[in-house]
Every structure is written in C-alpha cells, then in structure tokens.
C-alpha positions as CSV (number, residue, x, y, z in Angstrom):
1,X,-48.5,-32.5,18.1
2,X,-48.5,-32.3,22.0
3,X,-45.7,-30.6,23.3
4,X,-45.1,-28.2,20.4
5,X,-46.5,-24.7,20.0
6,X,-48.6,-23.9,17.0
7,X,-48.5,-20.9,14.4
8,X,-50.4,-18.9,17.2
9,X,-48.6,-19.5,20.2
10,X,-45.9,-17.2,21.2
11,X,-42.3,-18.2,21.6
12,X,-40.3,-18.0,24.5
13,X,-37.0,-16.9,23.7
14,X,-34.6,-19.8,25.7
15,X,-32.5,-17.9,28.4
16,X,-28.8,-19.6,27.5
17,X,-29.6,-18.8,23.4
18,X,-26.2,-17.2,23.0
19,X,-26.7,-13.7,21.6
20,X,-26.3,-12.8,17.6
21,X,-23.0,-12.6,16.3
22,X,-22.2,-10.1,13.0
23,X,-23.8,-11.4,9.9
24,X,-20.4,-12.6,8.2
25,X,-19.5,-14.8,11.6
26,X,-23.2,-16.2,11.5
27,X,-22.7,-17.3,7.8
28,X,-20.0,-19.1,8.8
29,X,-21.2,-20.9,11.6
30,X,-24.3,-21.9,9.5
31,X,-22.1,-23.6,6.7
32,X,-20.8,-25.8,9.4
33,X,-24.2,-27.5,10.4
34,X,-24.8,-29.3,13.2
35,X,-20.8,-29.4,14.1
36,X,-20.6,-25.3,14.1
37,X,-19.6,-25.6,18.0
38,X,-16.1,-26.3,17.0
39,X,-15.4,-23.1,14.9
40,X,-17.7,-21.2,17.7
41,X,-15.1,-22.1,20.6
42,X,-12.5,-20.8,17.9
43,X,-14.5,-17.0,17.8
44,X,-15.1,-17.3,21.5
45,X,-10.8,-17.6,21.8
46,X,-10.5,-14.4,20.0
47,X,-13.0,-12.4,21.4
48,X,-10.9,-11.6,24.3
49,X,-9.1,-8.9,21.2
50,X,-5.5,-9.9,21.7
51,X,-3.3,-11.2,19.0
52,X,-3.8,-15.3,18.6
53,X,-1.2,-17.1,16.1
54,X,-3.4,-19.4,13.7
55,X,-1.0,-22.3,15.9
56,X,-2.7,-21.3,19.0
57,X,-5.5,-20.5,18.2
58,X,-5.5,-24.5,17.0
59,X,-3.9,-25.8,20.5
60,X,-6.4,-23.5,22.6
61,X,-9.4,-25.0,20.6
62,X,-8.4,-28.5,19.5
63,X,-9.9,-27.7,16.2
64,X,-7.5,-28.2,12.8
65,X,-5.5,-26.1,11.4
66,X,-7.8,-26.8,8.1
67,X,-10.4,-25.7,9.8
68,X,-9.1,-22.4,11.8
69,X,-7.6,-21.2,8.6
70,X,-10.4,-20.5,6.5
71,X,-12.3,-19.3,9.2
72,X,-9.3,-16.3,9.3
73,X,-9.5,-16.1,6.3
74,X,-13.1,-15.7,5.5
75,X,-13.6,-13.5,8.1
76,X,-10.7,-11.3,6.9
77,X,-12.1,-11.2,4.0
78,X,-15.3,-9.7,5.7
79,X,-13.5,-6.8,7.9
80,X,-14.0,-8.9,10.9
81,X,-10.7,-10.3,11.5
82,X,-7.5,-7.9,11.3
83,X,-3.8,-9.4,10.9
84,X,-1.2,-7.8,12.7
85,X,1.1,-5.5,10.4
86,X,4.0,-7.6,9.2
87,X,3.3,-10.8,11.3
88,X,1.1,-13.6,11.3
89,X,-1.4,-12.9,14.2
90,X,-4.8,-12.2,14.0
91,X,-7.4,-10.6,15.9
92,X,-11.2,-9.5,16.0
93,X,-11.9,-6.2,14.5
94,X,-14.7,-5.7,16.8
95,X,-14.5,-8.3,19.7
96,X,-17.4,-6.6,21.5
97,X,-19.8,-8.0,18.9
98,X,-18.7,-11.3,19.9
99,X,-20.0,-12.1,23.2
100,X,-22.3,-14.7,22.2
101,X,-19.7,-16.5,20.9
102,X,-19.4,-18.4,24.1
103,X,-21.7,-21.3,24.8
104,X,-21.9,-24.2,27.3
105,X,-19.4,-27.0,26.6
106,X,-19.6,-30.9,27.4
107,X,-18.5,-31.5,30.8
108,X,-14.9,-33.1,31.1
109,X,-14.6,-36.6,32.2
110,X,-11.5,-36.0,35.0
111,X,-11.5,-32.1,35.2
112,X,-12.8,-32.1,38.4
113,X,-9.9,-34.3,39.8
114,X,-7.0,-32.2,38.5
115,X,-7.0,-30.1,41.6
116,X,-6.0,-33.0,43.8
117,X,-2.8,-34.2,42.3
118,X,-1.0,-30.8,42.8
119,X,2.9,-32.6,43.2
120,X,1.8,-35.0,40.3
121,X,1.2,-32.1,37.6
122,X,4.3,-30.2,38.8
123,X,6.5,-33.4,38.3
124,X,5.0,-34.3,35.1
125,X,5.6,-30.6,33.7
126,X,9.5,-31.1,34.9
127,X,9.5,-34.7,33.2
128,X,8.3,-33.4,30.3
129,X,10.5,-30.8,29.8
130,X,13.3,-32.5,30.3
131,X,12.3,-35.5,28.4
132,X,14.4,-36.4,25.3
133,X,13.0,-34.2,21.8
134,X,10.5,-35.8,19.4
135,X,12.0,-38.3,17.0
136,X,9.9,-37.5,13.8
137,X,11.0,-40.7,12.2
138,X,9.0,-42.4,14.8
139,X,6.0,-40.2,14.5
140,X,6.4,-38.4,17.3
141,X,4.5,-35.2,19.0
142,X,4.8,-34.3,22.6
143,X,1.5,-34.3,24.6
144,X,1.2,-31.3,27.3
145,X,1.9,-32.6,30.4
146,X,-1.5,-32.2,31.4
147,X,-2.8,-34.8,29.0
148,X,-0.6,-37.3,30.6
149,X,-2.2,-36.5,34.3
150,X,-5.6,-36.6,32.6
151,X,-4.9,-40.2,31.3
152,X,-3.5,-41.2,34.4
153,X,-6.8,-39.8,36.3
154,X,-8.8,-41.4,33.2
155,X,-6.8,-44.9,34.2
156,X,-7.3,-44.7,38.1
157,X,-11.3,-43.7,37.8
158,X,-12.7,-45.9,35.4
159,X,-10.3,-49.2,36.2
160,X,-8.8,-50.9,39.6
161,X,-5.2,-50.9,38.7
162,X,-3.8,-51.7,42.4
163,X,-1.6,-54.1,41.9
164,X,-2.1,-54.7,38.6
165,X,-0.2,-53.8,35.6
166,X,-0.2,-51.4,32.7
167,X,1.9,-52.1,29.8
168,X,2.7,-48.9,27.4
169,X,3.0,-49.9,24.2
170,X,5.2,-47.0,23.7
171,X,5.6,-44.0,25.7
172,X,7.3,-40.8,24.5
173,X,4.1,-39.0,26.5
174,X,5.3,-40.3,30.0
175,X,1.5,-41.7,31.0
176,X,3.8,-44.3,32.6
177,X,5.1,-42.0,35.3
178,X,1.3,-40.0,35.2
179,X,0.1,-43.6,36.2
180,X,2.5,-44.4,39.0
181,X,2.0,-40.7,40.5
182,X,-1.3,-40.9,40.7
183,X,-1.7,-44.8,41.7
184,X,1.6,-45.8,43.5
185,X,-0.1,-49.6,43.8
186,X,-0.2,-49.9,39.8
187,X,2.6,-51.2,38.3
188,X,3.8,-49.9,34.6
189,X,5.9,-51.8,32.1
190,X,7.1,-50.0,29.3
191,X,7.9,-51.2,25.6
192,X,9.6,-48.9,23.3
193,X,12.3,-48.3,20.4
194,X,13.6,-45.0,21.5
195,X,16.3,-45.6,23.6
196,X,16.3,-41.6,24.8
197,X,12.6,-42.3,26.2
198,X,13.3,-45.6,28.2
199,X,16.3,-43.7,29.5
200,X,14.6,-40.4,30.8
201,X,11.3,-42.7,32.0
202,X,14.2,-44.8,33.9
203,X,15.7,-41.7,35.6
204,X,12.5,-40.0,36.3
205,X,11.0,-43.4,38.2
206,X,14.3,-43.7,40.1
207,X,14.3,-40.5,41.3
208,X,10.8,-40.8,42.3
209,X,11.1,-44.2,43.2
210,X,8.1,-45.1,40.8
211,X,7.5,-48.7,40.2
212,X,7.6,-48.4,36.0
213,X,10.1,-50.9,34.3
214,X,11.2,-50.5,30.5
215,X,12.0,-52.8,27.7
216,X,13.7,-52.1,24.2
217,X,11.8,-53.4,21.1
218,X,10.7,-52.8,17.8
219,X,7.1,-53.3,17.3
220,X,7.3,-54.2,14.0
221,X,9.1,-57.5,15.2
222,X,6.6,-58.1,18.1
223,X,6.8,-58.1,21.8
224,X,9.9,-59.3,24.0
225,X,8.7,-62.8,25.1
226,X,8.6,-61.5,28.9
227,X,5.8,-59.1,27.6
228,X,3.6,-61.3,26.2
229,X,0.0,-61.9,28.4
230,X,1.6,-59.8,31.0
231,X,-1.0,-56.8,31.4
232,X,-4.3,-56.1,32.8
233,X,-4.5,-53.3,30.8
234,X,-2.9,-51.5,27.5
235,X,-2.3,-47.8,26.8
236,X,-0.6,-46.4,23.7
237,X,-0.5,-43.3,21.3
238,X,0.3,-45.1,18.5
239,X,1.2,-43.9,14.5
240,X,-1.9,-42.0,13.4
241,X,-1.5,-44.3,10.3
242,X,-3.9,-47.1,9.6
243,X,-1.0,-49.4,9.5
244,X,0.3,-47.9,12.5
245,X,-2.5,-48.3,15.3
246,X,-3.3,-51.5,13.5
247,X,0.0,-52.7,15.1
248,X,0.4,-51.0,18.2
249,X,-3.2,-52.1,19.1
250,X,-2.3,-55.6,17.8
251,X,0.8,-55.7,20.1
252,X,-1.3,-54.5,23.0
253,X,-3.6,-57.5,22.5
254,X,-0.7,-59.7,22.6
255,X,0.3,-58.0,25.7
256,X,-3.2,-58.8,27.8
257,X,-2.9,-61.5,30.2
258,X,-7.1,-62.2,29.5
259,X,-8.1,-60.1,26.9
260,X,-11.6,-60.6,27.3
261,X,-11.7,-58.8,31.0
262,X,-8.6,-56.4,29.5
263,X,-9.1,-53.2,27.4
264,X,-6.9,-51.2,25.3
265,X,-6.9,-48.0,25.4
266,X,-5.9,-45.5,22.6
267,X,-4.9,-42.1,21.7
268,X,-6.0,-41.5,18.3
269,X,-6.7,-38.5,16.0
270,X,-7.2,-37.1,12.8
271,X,-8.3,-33.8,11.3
272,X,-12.2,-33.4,10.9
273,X,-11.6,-32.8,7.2
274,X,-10.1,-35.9,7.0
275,X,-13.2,-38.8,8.0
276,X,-12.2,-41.4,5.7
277,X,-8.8,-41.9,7.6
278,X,-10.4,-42.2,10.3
279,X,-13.0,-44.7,9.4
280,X,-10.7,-46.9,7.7
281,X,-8.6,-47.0,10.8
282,X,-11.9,-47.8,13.0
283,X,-12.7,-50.5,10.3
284,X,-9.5,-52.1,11.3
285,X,-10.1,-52.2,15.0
286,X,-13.8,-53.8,14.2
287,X,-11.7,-56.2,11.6
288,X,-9.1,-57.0,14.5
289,X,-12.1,-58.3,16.7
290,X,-12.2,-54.7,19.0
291,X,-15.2,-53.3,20.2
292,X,-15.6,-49.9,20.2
293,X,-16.9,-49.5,23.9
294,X,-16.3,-46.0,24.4
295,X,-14.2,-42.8,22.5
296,X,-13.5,-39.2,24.3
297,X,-13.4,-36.7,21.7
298,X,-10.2,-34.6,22.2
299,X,-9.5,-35.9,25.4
300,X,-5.3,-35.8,24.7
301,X,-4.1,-32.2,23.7
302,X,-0.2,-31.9,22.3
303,X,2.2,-29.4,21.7
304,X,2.7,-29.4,18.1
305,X,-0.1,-31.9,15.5
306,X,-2.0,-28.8,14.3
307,X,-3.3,-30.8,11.5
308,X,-5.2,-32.6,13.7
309,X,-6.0,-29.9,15.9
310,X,-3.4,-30.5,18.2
311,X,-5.8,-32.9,20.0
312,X,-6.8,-36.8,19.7
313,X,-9.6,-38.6,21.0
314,X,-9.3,-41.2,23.4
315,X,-10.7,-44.8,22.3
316,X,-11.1,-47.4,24.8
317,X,-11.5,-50.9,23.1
318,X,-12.6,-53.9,24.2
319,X,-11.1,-57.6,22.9
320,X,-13.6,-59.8,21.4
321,X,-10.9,-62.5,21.6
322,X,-7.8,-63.9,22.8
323,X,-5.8,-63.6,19.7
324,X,-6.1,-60.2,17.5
325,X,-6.6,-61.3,13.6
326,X,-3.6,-61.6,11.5
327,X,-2.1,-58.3,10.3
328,X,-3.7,-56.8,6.7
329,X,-0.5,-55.4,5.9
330,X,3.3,-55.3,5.6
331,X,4.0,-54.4,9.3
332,X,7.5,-52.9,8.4
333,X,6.0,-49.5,7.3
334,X,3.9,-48.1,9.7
335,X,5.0,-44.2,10.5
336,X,3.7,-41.3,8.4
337,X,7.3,-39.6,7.8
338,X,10.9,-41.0,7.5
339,X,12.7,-43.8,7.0
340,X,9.5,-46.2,7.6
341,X,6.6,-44.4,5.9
342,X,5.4,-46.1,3.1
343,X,6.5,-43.5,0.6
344,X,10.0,-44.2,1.8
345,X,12.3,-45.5,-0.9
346,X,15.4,-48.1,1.0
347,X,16.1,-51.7,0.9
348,X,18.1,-53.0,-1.6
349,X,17.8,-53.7,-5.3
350,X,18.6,-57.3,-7.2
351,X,22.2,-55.7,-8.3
352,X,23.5,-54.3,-4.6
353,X,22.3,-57.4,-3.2
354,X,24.3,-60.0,-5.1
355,X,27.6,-57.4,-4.6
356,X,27.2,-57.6,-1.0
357,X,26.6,-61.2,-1.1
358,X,29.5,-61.6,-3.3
359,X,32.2,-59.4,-1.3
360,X,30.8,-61.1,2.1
361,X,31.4,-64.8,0.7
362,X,35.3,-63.1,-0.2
363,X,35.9,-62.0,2.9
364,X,34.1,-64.8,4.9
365,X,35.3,-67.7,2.6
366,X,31.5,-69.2,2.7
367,X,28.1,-68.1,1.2
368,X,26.2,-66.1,4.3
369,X,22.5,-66.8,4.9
370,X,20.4,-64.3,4.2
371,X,18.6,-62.7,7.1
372,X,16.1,-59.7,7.1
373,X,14.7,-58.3,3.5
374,X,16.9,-59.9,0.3
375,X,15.8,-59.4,-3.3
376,X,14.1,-63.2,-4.5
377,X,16.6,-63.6,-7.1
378,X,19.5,-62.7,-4.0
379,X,21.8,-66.5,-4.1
380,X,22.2,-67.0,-0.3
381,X,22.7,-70.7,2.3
382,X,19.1,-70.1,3.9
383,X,16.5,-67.4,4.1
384,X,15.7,-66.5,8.0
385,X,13.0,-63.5,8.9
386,X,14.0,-60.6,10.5
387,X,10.9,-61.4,13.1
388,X,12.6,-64.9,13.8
389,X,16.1,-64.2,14.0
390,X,15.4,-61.6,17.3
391,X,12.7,-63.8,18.8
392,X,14.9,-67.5,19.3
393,X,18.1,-68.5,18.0
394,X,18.6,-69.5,15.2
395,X,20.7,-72.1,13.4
396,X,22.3,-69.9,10.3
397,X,25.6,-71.9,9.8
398,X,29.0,-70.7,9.9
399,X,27.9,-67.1,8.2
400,X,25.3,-64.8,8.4
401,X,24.6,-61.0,7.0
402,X,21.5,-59.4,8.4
403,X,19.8,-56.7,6.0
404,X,19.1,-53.6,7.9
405,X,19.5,-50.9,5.5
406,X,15.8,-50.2,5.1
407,X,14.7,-48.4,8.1
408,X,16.0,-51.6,10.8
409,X,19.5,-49.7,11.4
410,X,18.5,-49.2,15.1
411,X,18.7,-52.6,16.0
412,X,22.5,-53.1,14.4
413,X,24.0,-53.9,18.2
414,X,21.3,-56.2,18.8
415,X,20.8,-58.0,15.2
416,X,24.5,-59.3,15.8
417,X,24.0,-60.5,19.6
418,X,21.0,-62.4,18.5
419,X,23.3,-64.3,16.0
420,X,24.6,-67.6,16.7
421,X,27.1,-67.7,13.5
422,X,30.9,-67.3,14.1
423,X,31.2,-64.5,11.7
424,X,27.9,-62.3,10.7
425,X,27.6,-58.8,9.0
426,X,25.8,-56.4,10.0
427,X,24.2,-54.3,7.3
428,X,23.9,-50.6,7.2
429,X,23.8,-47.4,5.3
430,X,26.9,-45.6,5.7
431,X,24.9,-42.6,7.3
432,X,23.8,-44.9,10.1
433,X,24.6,-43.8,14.0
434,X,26.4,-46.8,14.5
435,X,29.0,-46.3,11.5
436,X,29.8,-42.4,10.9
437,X,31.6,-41.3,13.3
438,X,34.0,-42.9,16.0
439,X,31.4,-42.2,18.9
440,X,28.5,-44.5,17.0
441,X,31.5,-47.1,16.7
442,X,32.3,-47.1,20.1
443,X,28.5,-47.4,21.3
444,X,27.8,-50.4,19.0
445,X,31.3,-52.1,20.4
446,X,30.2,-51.2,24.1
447,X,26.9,-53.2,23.3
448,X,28.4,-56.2,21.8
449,X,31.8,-56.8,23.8
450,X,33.2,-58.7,25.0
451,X,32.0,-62.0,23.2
452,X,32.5,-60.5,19.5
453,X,35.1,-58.5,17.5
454,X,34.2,-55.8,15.7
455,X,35.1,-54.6,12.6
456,X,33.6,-51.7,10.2
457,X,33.7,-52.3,6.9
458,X,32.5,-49.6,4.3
459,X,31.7,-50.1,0.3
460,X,30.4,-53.5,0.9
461,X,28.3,-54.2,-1.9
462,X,27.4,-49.7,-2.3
463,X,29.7,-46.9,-1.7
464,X,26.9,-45.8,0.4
465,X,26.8,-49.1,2.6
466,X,28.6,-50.4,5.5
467,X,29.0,-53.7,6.7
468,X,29.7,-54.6,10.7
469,X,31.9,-57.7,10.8
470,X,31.4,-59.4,14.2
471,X,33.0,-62.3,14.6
472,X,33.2,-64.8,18.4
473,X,36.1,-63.3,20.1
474,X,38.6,-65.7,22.0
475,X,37.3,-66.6,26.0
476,X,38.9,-63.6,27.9
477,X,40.7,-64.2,30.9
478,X,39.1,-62.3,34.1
479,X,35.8,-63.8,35.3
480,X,34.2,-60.6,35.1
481,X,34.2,-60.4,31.4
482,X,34.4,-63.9,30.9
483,X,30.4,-63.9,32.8
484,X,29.7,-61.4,30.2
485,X,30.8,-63.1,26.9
486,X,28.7,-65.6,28.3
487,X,25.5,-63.6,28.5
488,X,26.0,-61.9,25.5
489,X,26.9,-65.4,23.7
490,X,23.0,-66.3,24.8
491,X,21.4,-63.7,24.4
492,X,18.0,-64.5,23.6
493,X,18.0,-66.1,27.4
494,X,16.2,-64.2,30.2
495,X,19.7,-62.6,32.7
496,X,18.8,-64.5,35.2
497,X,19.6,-67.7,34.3
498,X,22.7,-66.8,31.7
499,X,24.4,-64.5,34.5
500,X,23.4,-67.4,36.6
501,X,25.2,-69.8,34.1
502,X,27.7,-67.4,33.5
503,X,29.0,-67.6,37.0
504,X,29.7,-71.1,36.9
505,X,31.3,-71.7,33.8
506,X,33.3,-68.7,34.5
507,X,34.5,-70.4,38.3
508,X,35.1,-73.7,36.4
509,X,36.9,-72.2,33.8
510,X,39.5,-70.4,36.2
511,X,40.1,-73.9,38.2
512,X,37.9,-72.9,41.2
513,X,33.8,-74.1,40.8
514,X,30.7,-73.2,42.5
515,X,27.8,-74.6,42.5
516,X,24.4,-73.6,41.1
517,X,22.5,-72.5,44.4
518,X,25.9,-70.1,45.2
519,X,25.3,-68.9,41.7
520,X,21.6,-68.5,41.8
521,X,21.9,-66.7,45.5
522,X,24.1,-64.2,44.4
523,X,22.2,-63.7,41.3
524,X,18.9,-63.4,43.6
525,X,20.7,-59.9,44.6
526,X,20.8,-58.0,41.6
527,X,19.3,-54.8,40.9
528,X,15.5,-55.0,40.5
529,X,15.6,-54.3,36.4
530,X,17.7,-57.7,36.1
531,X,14.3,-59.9,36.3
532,X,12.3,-60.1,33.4
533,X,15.2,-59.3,30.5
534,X,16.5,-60.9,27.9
535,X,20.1,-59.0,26.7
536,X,17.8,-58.7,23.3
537,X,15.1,-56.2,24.7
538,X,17.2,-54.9,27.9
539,X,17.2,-51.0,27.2
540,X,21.1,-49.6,26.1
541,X,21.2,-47.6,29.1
542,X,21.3,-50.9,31.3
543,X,24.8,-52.6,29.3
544,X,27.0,-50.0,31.3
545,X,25.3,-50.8,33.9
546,X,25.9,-54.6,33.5
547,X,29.3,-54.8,33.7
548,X,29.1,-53.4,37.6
549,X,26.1,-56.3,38.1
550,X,28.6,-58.8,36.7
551,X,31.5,-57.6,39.5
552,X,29.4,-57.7,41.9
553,X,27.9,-61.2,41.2
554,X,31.7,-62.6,41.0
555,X,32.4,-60.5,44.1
556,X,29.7,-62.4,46.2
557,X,31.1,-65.8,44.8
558,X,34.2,-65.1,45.2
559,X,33.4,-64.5,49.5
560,X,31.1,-67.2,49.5
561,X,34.0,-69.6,48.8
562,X,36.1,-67.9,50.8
563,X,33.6,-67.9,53.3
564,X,33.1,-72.4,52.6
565,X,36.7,-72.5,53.1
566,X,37.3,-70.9,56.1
C-alpha cells in the first residue's frame, strides 16, 4: 500500500518514541492497551525517586486508586518498586531506568490563561480554605482551588456571560466566586441545601463585593419559584450517582431561561474500572433529551475522591428541549452515603405511623393531615406531598404533621413556616440538630418566631422521635415584630411584597396607617439580597438579618408620617 514501507525497507526509529522501560514496567503497560498512557503518567510521577503515598500518587495523576494500586503492587512484586520501612509510601527501585516514562500529554484547554488571574487564584485558595468542611451526607469532596479558576476560565472562554447569569445548581466548590473573579459583568445565583456553603459564598462575595446571590433549597423538592427559567447557563457537580446527576441536571434545565441556546455544564466522574456506571448515567442524560456536545476528561481535580482518581470530567450538554423528561426514579434518594443513599434504612413503618398519628390527634383534639412520606394503611384528614406543601400553600385544615424523619430533617424550620394550619408537628428523629440540644432548639425558634410557638415534644409515636409543635402565636404588640409574624405567616410570598404588606397592616393595627406607595418606597430600600426571596428558600444566615431589615422599614415609615404631618 502507498505510504507504508515493505519487508525491505528500513525503519526509521521516530524521534519522541519514549525510550524502553524494565521488562516488568513494559508488561504492565502492554496489559493496559491502547489506554496504557494513564498508568504511564503514574511511573513518570515516581521516577523523580522520592516517597509518593498511593493517595498522591492518585491526585498527581488523576488515575484511580484501583488502578495505582495494582500497579504498586505488581511492580513490588517484581523488585521495581520499594515500600518505605514501616509506612505506606512507595518508591522506584531504580528510577534511572525510567526516563522514558515520560511522554507528550494532550494540551489543556485553559492552562495557558492561568497565569493572568494571579489575585483570582490567591483568593480562591483563601476561600477554599476557609470554606465550611465536606458534608459527606451530601456527597461532598472539595475540589482544589485551582479547578474552580479552571472552570471559571472554561466559563468566560467558551461562553459570553456579561451580563448574563449562571445559576449553580449547588456549590460547595465555590465556581460561583471563580466566575465573578474572573468576569465581574456575569452575574451568579446560587441554589443549595447546605446552609454553611451559602453562608461562606455570602461572606466571601461581600467582602469582595462579587455580584453572586444564594438561595436555600432542597433539590429533591425542586427549584425556588424565583429560580425557575432564570439562567443563561447551568454549572453543577452533582452526586456521582445515576439518580443524582439525573436530578441536578434536571433542576438545571428547569433553571434555563431558553434551553435550546442554554447549556449545562457538568462535573462528573467515575473510576475507569467502573464503565457501566458511567454509561448508565450518560444513558440518562441522552434519555433526558441532552446532547452530549462536548466532555473534558479530568478537567476538575479534588482533594480527596481517590476512587475516581481524584478527578472528573467535565460534560457540557446541550438541551434538546424545553422541558427535561419526567424523572425515572424516586428523587428522594439521590447521594451515595448517609441518610439519603438508597441503602439507607428511615421513614417510618405501618406501626410508628399510626402511634404518632394517634398521640398527635390526643394532643391536637383532631386527626392531622398527613404531609410528606406516610405508610398507605396510615388513617390521616388528607394526603399532601412533601413537593407541594413547600412549593404553594396549602389548605391542610386545622392540623397538620409533616413526616421528616427519613433524611428531610433539614428542612424542620421551614416545613412548619410553609404550613398554613393553626397547630402542625413537625417530625423528627430525636438525634436531629434541631431537637438535641438547647442550641438546635433555639436556632429552629429563631427561624420560626415570632408568628408560631414552639414546643418540643419527644416519644411521639417512637422513643427515638420528636415532634415540633408549632402552633399561630397571638399578634405581638411592637410593629417590628408584628411586620415579621406577618412575613413569616406568608411565607411562600416573595419579601417584597409581604414586608410590603406587613408594613401596613402593622400601621393599621397600631391606630396610625400608611399607605401602599409609603410602604413599597421604604421597602424599595432594602438590602440587595431582599429581591427575589421567598422566607421558604431565603438562606438561614439572612433571618438574623431580617429583623434589622424589618426596624429599619418601620423606621422610614415611621419619619415619613412624621414627615406628612409636619
């Protein structure tokens, strides 16, 4: 055939043919095939003779930890790999053998820009360590600050994201305040159930003066209403579960203001031994009407994940539609570990159930509907979803108990403010934040009062359950708090219009009323996280916070009458 030399011909040698390693290393590279450049970049770590943990050696190389340890192993076995005496380290036995371990390497899609955004990486490395500690019940792994620069860099090059927004559907990795550091023009909206995160992303984009708002939410629920068709674009690192990215992609659809010019963009990652997790997770996506227009092997590197090499690929997937497909599975058990894996045992059985029914109709002199999770055969008023009963108000009589004891107990504070019975219980295992101690007792009350009167009430239906009695609390007197019973009494409203409201029911109520426009002026001057929130998906940092918005607001009324009278 043209082009090829025959039998007779002599054969070049090619110049960059890296040079031949020690027969044991070469017998390993050959069982890998075609994908042998991963365990090579592992070999050209170690030639440099120091003492690599099995850990590192992982991070350094992004390959698994399934993969790296044989590869010790084997060459151990061989006499070409020594372990340090008493520890678990390893090193070459003969690293000057190795030098053609090294070979080219793909060329990195932002590498090139890193060296520009000097203040940005030194900021990110502060936020980062200083950010709140993984939550493993969540799924959590912190990514090296320089992954979260890389996305932002990855963001900025390939899209036009001035003056356009990114929502984060979730963001323990910070790419909201990469984004914002590297693109001042972008704006960043956050959505995420650990409070710590929303907190520290908060503080951070204060202090910088970033323009990144957060929002409280479980996933599993859906989006806060104020989220929905919002974006231009969608990051997250989701669960590595199928279930998982299924959801968080799902939610980032929901989240595109026109999917079909939006993407979503993904960090995803499994081991290399493990391809059939993989594929059933990209058989999702295609399911969910995604297409696959581009994936960036190991593009996110982490501090911890060495299953997966401590390194995930980055996916950026394009919406066929405007609406994703409806979800394939129970949404409520999405993470890999805890409370809400699917292995998890919780919930309650037929017997609990009607014993916490039955001690709840005692005490509240009425059967309770049933909200959340209930056993078929539980006897309850009405059935109302979990979903439903935080997205609108709902109509659930004179008594309500809300099931949370199977991985929901985070949302206890906010489950009762999204009630609109007089008397609802709150449902919790006894080992819940909330209930345990006098300081989870005083954080739920700061949450819900004034507006409802709290009560704790263990052995409800288990010796291992607690029930949170919250029941309307009489109109207080002073106008501040009398504003914030009001908000909290509505709180599936947007603040805006309920402080608005608030303010002149509160005036009427104390003999001397204002009208809307003084109401809606004053309200016009609140801090800049006020638009946009509900009380239901404002993050728990904020409700401290609140009360000072609320003096203020009656403050400015209070001079603008002064000011009509005079």
């Amino acid at each position: 055939m043209a082009g090829h030399p025959t039998s007779s011909e002599p054969v070049e040698p090619r110049l960059d043919a890296p040079a031949p390693l020690p027969e044991a290393a070469e017998d390993l590279l050959r069982a890998h095939g075609p994908d042998a450049p991963r365990p090579r970049t592992v070999l050209a770590l170690l030639r440099d003779g120091r003492w690599w943990g099995a850990n590192d050696l992982v991070r350094a190389s992004g390959v698994a930890h399934a993969v790296v340890a044989p590869l010790l192993r084997s060459l151990g076995e061989a006499g070409e790999v020594e372990r340090e005496p008493g520890g678990e380290r390893y090193r070459l036995a003969r690293p000057d053998l190795y030098a053609g371990a090294a070979a080219p390497a793909l060329a990195d899609p932002v590498e090139h820009l890193l060296a520009g955004h000097g203040r940005a990486a030194a900021e990110l490395a502060r936020a980062v360590a200083e950010g709140p500690a993984s939550d493993l019940d969540l799924d959590h792994v912190t990514a090296a600050p320089e992954t979260a620069l890389r996305r932002a860099l990855f963001l900025d090059t390939r899209f036009d994201l001035r003056e356009r927004t990114l929502l984060c559907v979730g963001d323990h990795d910070l790419t909201s305040l990469a984004l914002t550091l590297v693109q001042p023009r972008a704006r960043v909206v956050v959505v995420d159930l650990d409070e710590r995160v929303l907190a520290h992303i908060d503080a951070v984009a204060g202090r910088l003066g970033l323009p990144v708002r957060t929002h409280a939410a479980d996933l599993r629920l859906g989006l806060p209403a104020s989220l929905r068709e919002c974006a231009d674009l969608v990051f997250t690192d989701p669960p590595y579960t199928p279930d998982g990215v299924d959801l968080f992609v799902r939610r980032g659809v929901e989240g595109l203001a026109d999917p079909r010019r939006g993407r979503v963009l993904v960090a995803y990652g499994v081991s290399e031994t493990t391809p059939k997790l993989a594929a059933a997770t990209q058989s999702r996506m295609v399911r969910s009407g995604l297409l696959l227009e581009a994936v960036w092997p190991d593009f996110n590197r982490y501090l911890g994940a060495e299953s997966i090499g401590a390194a995930s690929d980055l996916y950026v997937l394009r919406p066929l539609a405007r609406t994703p497909t409806s979800p394939a599975a129970d949404a409520s058990r999405v993470y890999s570990q805890g409370v809400n894996a699917k292995e998890a045992r919780g919930g309650l059985d037929a017997e609990r159930a009607a014993a916490v029914v039955d001690r709840v109709t005692e005490l509240a002199g009425s059967g309770p509907a049933l909200v959340g999770d209930w056993p078929r055969e539980t006897p309850g008023e009405a059935r109302v979803r979990l979903s439903t009963w935080m997205d609108s108000p709902t109509g659930a009589g004179a008594t309500a108990v809300v099931n949370l004891t199977s991985g929901w107990e985070r949302l206890a504070p906010r489950a009762a403010l999204a009630s609109t019975a007089d008397d609802t219980f709150v449902l919790v295992p006894s080992s819940s934040r909330w209930v345990r101690d006098e300081a989870g007792q005083r954080a739920f009350r700061a949450l819900v009062e004034p507006g409802l009167r709290v009560r704790f009430l263990r052995g409800v239906g288990a010796a291992d359950l607690t029930a949170v009695r919250c029941a309307r609390a009489p109109e207080p007197e002073e106008a501040v708090d009398r504003v914030l019973a009001h908000v909290r009494a509505r709180a599936h409203g947007t603040l805006t219009t309920t402080l608005r409201t608030g303010l002149v029911e509160a005036f009427a109520r104390l003999g001397r009323p204002t009208n809307k426009r003084t109401a809606r002026l004053a309200v016009a001057e609140a801090p800049g996280w006020v638009p946009g929130h509900s009380l239901l998906d404002l993050p728990e940092h904020r409700f401290a916070e609140l009360r000072e918005v609320a003096a203020d607001l009656v403050a400015q009324v209070r001079r603008s009458q002064e000011a009509e009278s005079g």
